[in-house]
LOLUMNU-615326 format. One record per residue (C-alpha): residue number from 1; x, y, z. Coordinates in Angstrom, 1 decimal, always signed. Layout:
<site num="NUM" x="X" y="Y" z="Z"/>
...
***
This chain:
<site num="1" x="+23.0" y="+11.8" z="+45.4"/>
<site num="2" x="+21.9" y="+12.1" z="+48.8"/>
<site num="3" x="+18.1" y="+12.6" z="+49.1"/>
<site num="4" x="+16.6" y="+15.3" z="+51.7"/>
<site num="5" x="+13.7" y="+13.0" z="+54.0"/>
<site num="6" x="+11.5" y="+15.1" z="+56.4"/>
<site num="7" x="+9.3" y="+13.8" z="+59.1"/>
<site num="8" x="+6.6" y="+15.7" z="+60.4"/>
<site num="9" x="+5.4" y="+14.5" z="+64.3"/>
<site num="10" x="+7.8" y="+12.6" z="+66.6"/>
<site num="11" x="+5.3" y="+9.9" z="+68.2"/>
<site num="12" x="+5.5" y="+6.4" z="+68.0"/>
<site num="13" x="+5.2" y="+5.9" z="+64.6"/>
<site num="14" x="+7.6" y="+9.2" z="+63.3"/>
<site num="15" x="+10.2" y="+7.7" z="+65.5"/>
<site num="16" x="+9.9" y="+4.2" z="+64.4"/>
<site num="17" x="+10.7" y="+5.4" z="+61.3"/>
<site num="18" x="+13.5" y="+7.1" z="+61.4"/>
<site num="19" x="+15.1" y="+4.5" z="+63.2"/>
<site num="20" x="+14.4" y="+2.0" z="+61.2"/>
<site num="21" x="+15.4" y="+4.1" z="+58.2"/>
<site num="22" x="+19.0" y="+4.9" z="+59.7"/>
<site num="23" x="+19.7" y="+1.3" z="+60.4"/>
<site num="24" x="+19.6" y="+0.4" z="+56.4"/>
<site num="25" x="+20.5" y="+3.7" z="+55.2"/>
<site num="26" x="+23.9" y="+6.2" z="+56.3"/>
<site num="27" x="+24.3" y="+10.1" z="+56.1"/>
<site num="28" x="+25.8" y="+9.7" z="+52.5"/>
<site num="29" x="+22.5" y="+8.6" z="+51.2"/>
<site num="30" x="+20.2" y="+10.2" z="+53.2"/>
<site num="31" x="+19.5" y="+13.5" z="+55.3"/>
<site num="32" x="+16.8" y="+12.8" z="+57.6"/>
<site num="33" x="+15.2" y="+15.6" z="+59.7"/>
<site num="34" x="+12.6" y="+15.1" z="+62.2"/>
<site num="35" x="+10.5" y="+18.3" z="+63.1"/>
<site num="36" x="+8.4" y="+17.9" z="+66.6"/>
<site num="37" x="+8.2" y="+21.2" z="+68.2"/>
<site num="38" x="+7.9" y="+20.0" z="+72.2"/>
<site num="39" x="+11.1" y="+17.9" z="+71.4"/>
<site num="40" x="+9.7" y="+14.8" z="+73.2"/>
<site num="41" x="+7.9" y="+11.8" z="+72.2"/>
<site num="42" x="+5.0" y="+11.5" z="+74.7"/>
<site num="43" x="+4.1" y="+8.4" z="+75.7"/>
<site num="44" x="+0.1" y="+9.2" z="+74.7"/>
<site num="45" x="-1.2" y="+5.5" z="+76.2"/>
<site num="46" x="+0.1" y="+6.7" z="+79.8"/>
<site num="47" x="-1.5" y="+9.8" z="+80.3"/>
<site num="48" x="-4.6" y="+8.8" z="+82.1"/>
<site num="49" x="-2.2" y="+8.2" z="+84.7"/>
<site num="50" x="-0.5" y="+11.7" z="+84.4"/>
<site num="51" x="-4.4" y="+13.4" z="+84.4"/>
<site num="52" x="-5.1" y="+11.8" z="+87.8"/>
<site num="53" x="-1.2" y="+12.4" z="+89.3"/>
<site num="54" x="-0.6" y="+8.7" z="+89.8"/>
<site num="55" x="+2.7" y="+9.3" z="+87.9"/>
<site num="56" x="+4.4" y="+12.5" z="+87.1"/>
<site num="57" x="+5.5" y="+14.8" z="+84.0"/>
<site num="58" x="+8.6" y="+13.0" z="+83.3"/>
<site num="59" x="+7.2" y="+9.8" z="+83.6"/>
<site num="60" x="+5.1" y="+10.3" z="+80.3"/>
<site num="61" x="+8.0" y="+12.6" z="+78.5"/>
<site num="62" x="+10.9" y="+11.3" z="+76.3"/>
<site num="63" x="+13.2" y="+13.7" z="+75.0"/>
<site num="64" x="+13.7" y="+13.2" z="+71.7"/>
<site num="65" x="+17.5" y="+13.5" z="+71.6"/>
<site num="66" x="+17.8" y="+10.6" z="+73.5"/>
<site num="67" x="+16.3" y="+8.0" z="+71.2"/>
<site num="68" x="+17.4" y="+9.3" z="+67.7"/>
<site num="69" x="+19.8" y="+8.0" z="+65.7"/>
<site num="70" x="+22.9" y="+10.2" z="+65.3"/>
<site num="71" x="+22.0" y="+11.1" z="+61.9"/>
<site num="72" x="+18.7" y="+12.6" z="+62.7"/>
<site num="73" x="+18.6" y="+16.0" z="+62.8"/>
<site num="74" x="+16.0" y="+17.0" z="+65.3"/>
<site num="75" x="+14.3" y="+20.3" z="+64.4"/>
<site num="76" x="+12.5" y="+21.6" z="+67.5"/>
<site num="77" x="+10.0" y="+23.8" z="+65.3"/>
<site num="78" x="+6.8" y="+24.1" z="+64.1"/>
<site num="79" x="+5.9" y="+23.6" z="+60.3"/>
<site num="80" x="+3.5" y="+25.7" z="+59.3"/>
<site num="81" x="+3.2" y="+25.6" z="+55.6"/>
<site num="82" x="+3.6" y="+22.5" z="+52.9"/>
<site num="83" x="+4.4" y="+23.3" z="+49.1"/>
<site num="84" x="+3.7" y="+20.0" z="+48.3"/>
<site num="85" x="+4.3" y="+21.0" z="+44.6"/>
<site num="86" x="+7.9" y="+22.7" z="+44.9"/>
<site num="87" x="+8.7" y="+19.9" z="+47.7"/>
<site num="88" x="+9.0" y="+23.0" z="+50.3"/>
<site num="89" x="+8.1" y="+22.7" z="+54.3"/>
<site num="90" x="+8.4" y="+25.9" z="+55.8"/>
<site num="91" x="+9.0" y="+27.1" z="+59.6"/>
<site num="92" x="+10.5" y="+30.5" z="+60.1"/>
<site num="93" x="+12.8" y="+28.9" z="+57.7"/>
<site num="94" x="+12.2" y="+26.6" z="+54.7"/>
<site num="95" x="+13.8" y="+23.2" z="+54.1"/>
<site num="96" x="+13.4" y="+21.0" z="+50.5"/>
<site num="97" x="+12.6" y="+17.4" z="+51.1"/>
<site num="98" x="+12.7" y="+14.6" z="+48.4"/>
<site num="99" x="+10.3" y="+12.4" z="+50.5"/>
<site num="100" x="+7.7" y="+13.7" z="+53.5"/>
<site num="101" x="+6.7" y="+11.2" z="+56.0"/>
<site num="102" x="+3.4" y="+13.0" z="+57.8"/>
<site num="103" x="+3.3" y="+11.4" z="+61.6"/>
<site num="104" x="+1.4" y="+13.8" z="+62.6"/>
<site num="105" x="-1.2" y="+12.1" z="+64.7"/>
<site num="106" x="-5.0" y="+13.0" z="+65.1"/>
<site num="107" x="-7.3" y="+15.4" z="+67.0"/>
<site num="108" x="-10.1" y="+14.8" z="+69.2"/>
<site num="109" x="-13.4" y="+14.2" z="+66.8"/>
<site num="110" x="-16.3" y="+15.8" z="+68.2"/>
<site num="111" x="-18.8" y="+14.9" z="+65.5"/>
<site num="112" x="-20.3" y="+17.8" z="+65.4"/>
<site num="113" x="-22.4" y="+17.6" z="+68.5"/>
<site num="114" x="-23.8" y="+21.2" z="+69.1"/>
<site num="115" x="-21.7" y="+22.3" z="+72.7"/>
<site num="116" x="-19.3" y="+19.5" z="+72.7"/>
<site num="117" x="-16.0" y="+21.4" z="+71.6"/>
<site num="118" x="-17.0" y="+24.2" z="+73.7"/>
<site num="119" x="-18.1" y="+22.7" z="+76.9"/>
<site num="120" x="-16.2" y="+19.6" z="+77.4"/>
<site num="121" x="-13.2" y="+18.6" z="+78.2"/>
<site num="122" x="-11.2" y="+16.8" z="+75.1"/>
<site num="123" x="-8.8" y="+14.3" z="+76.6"/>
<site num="124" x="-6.0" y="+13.1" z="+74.0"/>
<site num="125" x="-3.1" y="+15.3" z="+74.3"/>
<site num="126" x="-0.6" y="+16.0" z="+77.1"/>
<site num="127" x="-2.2" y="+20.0" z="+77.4"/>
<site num="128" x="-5.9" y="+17.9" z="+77.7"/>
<site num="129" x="-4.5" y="+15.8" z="+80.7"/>
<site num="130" x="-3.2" y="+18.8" z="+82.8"/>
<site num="131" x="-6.3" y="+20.9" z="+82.3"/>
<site num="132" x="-8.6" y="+17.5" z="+83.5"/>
<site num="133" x="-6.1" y="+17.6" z="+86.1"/>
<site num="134" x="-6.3" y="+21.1" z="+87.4"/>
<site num="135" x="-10.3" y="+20.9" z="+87.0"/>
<site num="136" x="-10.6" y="+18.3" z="+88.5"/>
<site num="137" x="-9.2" y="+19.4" z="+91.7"/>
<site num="138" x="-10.5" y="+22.6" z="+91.6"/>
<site num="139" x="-13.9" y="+21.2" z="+91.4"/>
<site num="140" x="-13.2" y="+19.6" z="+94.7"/>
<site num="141" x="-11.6" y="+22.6" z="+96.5"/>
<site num="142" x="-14.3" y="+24.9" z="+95.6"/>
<site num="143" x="-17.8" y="+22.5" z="+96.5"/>
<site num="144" x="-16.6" y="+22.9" z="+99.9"/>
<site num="145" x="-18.4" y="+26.5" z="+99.7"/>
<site num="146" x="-21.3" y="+25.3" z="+98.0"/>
<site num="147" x="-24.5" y="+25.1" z="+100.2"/>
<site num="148" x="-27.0" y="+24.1" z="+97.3"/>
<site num="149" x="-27.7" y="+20.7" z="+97.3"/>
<site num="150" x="-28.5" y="+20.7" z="+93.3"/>
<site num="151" x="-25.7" y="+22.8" z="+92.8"/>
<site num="152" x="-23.1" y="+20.4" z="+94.8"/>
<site num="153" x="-24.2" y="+17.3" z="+92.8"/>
<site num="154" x="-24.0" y="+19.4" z="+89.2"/>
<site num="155" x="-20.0" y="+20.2" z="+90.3"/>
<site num="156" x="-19.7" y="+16.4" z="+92.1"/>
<site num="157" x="-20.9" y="+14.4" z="+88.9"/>
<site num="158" x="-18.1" y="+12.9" z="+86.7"/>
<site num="159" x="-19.2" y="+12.0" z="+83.2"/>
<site num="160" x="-16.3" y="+10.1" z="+80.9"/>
<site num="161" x="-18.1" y="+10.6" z="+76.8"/>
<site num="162" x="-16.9" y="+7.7" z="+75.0"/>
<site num="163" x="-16.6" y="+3.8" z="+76.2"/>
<site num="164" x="-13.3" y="+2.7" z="+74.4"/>
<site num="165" x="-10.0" y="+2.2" z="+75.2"/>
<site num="166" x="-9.2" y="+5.3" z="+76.5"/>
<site num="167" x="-12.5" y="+6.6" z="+77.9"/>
<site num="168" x="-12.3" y="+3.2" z="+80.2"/>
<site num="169" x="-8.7" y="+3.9" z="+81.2"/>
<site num="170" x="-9.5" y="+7.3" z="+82.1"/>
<site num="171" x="-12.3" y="+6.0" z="+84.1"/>
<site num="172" x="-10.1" y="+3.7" z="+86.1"/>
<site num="173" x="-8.4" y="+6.7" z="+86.9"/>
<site num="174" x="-10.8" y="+8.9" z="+88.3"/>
<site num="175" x="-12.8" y="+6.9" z="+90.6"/>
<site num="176" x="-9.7" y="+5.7" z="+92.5"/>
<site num="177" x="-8.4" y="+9.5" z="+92.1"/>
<site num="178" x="-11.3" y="+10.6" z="+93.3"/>
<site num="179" x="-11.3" y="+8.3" z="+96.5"/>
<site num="180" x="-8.5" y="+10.2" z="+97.0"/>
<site num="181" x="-9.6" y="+13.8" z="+96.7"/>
<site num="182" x="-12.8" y="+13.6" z="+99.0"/>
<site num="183" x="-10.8" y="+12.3" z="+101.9"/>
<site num="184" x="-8.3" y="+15.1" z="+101.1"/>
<site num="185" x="-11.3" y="+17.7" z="+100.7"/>
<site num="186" x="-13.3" y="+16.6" z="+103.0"/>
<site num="187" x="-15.8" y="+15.7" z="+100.7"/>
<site num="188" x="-18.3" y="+12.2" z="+101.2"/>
<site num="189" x="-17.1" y="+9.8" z="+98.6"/>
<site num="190" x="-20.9" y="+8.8" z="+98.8"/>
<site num="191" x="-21.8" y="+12.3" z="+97.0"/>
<site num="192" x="-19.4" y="+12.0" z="+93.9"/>
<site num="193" x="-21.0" y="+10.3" z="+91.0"/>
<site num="194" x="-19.0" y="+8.5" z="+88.4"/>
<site num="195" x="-20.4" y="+7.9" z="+84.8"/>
<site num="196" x="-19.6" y="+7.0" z="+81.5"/>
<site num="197" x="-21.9" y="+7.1" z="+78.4"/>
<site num="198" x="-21.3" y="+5.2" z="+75.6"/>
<site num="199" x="-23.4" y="+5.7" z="+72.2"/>
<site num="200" x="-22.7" y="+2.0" z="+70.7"/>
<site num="201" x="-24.4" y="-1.2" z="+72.9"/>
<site num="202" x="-21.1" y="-2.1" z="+74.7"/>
<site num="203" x="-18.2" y="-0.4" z="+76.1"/>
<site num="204" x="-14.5" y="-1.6" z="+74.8"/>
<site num="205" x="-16.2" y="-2.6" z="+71.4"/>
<site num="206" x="-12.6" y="-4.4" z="+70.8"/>
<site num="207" x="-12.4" y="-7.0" z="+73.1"/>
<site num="208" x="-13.7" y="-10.2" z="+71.8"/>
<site num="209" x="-15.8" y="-11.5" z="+74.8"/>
<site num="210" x="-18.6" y="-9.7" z="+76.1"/>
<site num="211" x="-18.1" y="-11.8" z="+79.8"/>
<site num="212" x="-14.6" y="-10.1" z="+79.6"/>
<site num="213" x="-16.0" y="-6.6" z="+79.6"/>
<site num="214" x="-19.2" y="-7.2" z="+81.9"/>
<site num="215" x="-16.3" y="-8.2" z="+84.5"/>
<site num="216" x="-14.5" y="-5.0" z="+84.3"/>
<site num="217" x="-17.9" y="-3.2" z="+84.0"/>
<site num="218" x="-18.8" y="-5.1" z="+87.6"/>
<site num="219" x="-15.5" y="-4.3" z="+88.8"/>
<site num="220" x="-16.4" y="-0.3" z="+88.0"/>
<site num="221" x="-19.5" y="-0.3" z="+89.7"/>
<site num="222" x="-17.5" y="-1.1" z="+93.0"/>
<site num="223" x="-16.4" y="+2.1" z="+92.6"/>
<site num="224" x="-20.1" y="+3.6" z="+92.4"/>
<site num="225" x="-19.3" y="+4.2" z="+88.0"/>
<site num="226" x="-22.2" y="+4.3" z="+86.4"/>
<site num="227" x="-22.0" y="+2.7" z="+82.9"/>
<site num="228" x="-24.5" y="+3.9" z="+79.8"/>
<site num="229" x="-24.5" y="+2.4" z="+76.6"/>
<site num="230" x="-26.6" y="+2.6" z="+73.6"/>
<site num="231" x="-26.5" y="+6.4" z="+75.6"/>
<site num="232" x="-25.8" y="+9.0" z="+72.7"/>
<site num="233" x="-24.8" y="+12.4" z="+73.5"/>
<site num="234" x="-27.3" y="+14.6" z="+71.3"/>
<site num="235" x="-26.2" y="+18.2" z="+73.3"/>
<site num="236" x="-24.0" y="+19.8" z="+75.5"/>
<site num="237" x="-24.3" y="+22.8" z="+77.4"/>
<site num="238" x="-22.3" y="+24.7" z="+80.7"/>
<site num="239" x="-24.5" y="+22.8" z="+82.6"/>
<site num="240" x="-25.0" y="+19.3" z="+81.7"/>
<site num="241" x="-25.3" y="+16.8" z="+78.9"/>
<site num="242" x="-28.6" y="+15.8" z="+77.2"/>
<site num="243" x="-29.2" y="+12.1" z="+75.9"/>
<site num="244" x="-31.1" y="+10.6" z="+72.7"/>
<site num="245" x="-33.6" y="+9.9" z="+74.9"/>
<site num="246" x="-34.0" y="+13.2" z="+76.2"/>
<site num="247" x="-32.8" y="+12.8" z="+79.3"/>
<site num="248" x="-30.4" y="+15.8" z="+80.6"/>
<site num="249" x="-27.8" y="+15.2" z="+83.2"/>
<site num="250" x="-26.4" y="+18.2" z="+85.1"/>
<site num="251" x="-23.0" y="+18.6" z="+85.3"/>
<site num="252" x="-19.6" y="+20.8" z="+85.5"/>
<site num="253" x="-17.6" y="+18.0" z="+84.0"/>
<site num="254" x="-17.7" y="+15.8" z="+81.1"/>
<site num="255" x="-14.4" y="+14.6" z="+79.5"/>
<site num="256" x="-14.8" y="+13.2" z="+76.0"/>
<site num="257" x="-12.9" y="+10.4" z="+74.4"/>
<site num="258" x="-15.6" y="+10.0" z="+72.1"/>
<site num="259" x="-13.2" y="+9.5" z="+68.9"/>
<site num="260" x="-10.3" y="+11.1" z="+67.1"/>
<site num="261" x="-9.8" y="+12.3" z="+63.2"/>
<site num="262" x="-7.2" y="+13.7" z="+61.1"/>
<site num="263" x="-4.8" y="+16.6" z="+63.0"/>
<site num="264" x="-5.6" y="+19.7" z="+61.6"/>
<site num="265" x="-2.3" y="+20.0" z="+60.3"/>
<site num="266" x="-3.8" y="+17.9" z="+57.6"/>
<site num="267" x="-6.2" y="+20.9" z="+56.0"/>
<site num="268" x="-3.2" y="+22.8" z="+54.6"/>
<site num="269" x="-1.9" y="+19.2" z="+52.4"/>
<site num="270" x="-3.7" y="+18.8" z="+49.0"/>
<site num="271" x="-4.5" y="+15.0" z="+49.6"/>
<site num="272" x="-6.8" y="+12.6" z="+49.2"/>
<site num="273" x="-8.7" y="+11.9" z="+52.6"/>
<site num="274" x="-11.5" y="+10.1" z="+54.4"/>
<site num="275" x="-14.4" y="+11.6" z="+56.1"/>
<site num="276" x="-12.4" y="+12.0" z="+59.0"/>
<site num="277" x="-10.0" y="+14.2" z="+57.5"/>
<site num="278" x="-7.1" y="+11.6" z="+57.6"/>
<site num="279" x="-4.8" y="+11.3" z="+55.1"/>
<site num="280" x="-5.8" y="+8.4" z="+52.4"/>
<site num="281" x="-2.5" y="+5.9" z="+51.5"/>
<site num="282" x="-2.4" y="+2.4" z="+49.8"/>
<site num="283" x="-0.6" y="-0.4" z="+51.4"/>
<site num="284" x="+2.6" y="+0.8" z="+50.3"/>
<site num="285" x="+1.9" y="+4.0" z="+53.2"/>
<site num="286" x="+1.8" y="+6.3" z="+49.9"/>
<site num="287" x="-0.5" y="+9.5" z="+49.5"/>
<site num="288" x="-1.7" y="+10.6" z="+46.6"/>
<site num="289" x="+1.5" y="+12.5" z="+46.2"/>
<site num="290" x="+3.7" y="+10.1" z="+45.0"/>
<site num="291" x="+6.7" y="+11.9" z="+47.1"/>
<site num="292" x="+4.5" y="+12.1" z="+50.5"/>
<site num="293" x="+4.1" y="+9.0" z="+53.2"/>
<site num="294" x="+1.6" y="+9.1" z="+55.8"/>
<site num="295" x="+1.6" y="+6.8" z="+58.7"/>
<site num="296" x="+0.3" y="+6.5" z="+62.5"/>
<site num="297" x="-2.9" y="+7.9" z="+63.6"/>
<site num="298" x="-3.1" y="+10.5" z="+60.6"/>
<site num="299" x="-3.0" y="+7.3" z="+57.9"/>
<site num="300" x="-6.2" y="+6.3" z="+56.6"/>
<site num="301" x="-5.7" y="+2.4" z="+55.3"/>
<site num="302" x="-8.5" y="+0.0" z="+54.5"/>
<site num="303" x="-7.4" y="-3.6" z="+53.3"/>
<site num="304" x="-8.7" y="-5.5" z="+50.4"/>
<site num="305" x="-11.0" y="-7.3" z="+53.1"/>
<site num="306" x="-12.4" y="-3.9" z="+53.3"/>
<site num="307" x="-10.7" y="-4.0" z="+57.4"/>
<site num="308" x="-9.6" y="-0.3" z="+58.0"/>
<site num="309" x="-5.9" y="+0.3" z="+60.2"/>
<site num="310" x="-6.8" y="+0.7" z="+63.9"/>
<site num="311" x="-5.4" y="+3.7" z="+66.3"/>
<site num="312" x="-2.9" y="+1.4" z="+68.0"/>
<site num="313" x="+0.9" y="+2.0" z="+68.8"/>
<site num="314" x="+1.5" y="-1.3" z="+67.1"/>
<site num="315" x="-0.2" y="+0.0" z="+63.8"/>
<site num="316" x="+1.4" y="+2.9" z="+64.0"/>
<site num="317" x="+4.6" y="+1.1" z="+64.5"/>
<site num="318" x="+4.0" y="-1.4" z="+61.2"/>
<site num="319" x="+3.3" y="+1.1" z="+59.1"/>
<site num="320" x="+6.2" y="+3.6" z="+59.6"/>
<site num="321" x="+8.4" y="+0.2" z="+59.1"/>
<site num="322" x="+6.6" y="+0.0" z="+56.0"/>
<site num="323" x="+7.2" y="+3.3" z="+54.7"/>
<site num="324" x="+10.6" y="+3.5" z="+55.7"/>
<site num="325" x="+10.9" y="+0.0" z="+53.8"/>
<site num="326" x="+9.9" y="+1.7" z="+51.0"/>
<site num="327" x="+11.8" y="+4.6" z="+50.8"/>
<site num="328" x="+14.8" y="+2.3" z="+50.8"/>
<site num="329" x="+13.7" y="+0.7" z="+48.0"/>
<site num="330" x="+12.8" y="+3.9" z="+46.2"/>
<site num="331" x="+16.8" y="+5.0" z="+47.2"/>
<site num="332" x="+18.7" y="+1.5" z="+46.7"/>
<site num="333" x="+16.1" y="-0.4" z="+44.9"/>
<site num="334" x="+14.5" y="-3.7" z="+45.4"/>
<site num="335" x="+10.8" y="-4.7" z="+46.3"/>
<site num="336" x="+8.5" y="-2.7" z="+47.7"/>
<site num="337" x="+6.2" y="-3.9" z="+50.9"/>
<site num="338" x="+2.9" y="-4.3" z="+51.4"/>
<site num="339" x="+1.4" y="-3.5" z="+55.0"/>
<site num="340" x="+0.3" y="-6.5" z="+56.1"/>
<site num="341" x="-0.7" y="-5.6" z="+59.8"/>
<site num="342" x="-0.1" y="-8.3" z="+62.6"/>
<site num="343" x="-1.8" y="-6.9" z="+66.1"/>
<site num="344" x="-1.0" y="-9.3" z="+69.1"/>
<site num="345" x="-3.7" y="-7.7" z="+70.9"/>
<site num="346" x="-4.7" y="-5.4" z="+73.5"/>
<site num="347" x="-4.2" y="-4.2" z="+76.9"/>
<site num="348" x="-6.3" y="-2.1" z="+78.7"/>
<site num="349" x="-6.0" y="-0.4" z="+82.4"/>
<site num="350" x="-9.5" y="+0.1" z="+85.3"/>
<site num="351" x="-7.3" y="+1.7" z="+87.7"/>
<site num="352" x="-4.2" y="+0.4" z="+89.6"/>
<site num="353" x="-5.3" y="-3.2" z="+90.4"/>
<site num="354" x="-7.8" y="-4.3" z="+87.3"/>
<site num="355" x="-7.3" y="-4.5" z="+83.6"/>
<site num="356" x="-8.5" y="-6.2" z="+80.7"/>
<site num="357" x="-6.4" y="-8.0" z="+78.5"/>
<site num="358" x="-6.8" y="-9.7" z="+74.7"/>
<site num="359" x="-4.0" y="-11.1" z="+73.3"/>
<site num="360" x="-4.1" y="-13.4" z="+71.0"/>
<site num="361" x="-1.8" y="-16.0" z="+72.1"/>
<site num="362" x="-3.3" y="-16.0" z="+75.8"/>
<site num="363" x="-7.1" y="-15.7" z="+74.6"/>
<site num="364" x="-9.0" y="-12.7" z="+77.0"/>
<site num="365" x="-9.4" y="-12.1" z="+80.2"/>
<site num="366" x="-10.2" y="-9.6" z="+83.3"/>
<site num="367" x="-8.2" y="-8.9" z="+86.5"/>
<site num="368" x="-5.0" y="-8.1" z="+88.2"/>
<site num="369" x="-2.9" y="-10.0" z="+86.0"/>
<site num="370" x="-3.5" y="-7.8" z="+83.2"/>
<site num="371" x="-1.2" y="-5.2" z="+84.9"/>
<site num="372" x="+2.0" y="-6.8" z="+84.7"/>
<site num="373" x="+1.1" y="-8.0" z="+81.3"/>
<site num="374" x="+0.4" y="-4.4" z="+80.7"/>
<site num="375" x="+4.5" y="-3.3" z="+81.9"/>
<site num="376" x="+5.9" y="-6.2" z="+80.2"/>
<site num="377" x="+4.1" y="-4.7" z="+77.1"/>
<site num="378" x="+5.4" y="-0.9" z="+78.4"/>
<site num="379" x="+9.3" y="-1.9" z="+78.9"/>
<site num="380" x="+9.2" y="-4.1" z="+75.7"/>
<site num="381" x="+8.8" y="-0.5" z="+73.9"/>
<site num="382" x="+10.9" y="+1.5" z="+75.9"/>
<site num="383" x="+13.7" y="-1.0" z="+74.8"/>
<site num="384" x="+12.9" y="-0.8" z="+71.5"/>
<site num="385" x="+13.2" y="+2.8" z="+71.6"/>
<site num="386" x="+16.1" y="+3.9" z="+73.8"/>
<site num="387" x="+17.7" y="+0.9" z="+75.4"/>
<site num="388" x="+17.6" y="-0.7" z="+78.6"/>
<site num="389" x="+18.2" y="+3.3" z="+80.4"/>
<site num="390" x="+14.9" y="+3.7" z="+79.8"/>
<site num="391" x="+13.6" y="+0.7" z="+80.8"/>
<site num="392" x="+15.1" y="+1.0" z="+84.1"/>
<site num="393" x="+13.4" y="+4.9" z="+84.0"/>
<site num="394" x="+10.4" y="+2.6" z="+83.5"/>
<site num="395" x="+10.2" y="+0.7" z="+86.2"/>
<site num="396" x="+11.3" y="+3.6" z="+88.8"/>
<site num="397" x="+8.6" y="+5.6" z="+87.6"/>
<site num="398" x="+5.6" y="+3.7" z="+87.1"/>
<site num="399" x="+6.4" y="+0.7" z="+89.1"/>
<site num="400" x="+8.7" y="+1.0" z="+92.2"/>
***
């Protein structure tokens, strides 16, 4: 009897799955429809680069019917209701599953900071990265009019909330970007100030070596950034950011990167979850629900060494094979599999020129070398994904 499997979110890890699921199952044992309303997978570790215009809209887009398998039936519609108890996930239509995968990714986490949702600027999704984008510049085509000294710095001062992966990428970003924008505007580069506050006593808390990350820290300060750690954010108003210390900082623009949690789409699913509102699973990928999978960014999985699954594309990756694994089993029989994570490392952009890099077979390091490593790592999951067409889409868009 073939079984009815519905996938909620088509990132990286709702796409991995359903390809891996088609290669070991066919249509007579499976129907497999993915629901991902924009109908592309975004390419979420690019869009720093998209926020600053150093690459465009399509660059970061891949439409979904490209990459799925031919028996994927790609619903391009929002799911607004679960009946987890009658197996029921409802659009303006409702469709019965046998199995739910939930790749439905995270939210920005704001930690409840008093001013933070309503006065900064979240940077996570593609929406986030346009309206940076379009402040951004507005901010620099509007000081132009502003006479007020105090007033001109307030709308010239930068702030990037949150020291990690992305926060530093972003970074890179911006002071080259904004190089860019005060010789367009007119603007003395001298005036703009560039700074990122971090609560915890390093930036990139990830990378093994702290010489690694004082390097690309020195290499930011070139660029006039100005890097705070053990610098909470206690309060944030229309005007500025105020520290633990007490210190405010005036300012028109602070984008936070600060930390994700569950999506909301996870506060309609009667499941176990962490305090973070993702959705608990065991290392099978399996909820609470014994007919629900959760995997990516929305998965909350701690190992028996008490190590919990990292936001990475390659978790996300390793445990939608794992689910998929164990779906097949749960159709054909066999063993199930335990996620048993194997990360090679990480890669992270300062701009155009600099990165830092911490792989494991190649130890870490700082510098321009980083960026090629950095496409290698790029194409090798374009490939995966669609083929060598989208490598070659690749390398026209982001590196010739």
């Amino acid at each position: 009897m073939t079984k009815n499997v519905i996938v909620v979110g088509g990132g990286f890890a709702g796409v991995e799955f359903v390809q891996r699921l088609s290669k070991k199952l066919s249509s007579r044992d499976v129907e497999i429809r993915l629901f991902e309303k924009e109908g592309d997978q975004t390419f979420r570790t690019e869009i720093h680069k998209f926020a600053c215009e150093r690459i465009n809209l399509d660059a970061i887009k891949i439409p979904l019917k490209r990459i799925l398998p031919s028996i994927v039936k790609l619903e391009n519609a929002e799911v607004k209701k679960i009946d987890l108890k009658n197996k029921k996930v409802f659009t303006d239509k409702s469709y019965d599953y046998d199995f739910l995968i939930v790749a439905a990714g995270s939210d920005p986490n704001f930690f409840g900071i008093p001013g933070m949702k309503e006065n900064a600027l979240s940077f996570w999704t593609l929406e986030d990265a346009q309206r940076i984008n379009n402040h951004v510049k507005k901010i620099f085509e509007d000081v132009k009019n502003i006479k007020d000294p105090d007033e001109r710095q307030k709308m010239l001062t930068f702030i990037v909330g949150g020291g990690g992966f992305t926060g530093v990428e972003l970074m890179g970003e911006l002071m080259e970007w904004t190089d860019k924008l005060s010789k367009v505007n007119g603007v003395d580069r001298k005036s703009v100030k560039l700074m990122m506050v971090e609560a915890l006593p390093r930036i990139l808390p990830n990378i093994e070596k702290v010489d690694v990350v004082n390097k690309a820290i020195e290499y930011m300060k070139k660029y006039g950034v100005d890097v705070r750690t053990n610098s909470m954010i206690t309060n944030v108003s229309a005007d500025g950011l105020t520290l633990k210390s007490g210190e405010f900082i005036p300012t028109k623009t602070l984008i936070w990167s600060g930390g994700v949690q569950g999506c909301a789409f996870t506060n309609q699913l009667d499941l176990k979850k962490d305090k973070r509102e993702r959705i608990i699973v065991n290392e099978y990928m399996e909820t609470s629900d014994p007919n629900v999978y959760a995997i990516g960014d929305v998965a909350s999985y701690v190992d028996k060494s008490n190590k919990p699954m990292p936001g990475l594309v390659e978790s996300a990756m390793q445990s939608a094979d794992v689910a998929a694994n164990n779906i097949i089993v749960s159709i054909k029989g066999g063993e199930k599999q335990a996620l048993d994570l194997k990360l090679h490392g990480n890669i992270v952009y300062v701009g155009k020129r600099y990165g830092v890099a911490n792989i494991k077979s190649l130890g870490t390091f700082a510098g321009y070398r980083a960026i090629p490593m950095k496409h290698l790592v790029n194409m090798q999951h374009m490939f995966h994904v669609g083929g060598f067409g989208l490598v070659m889409k690749y390398l026209k868009d982001q590196v010739f």
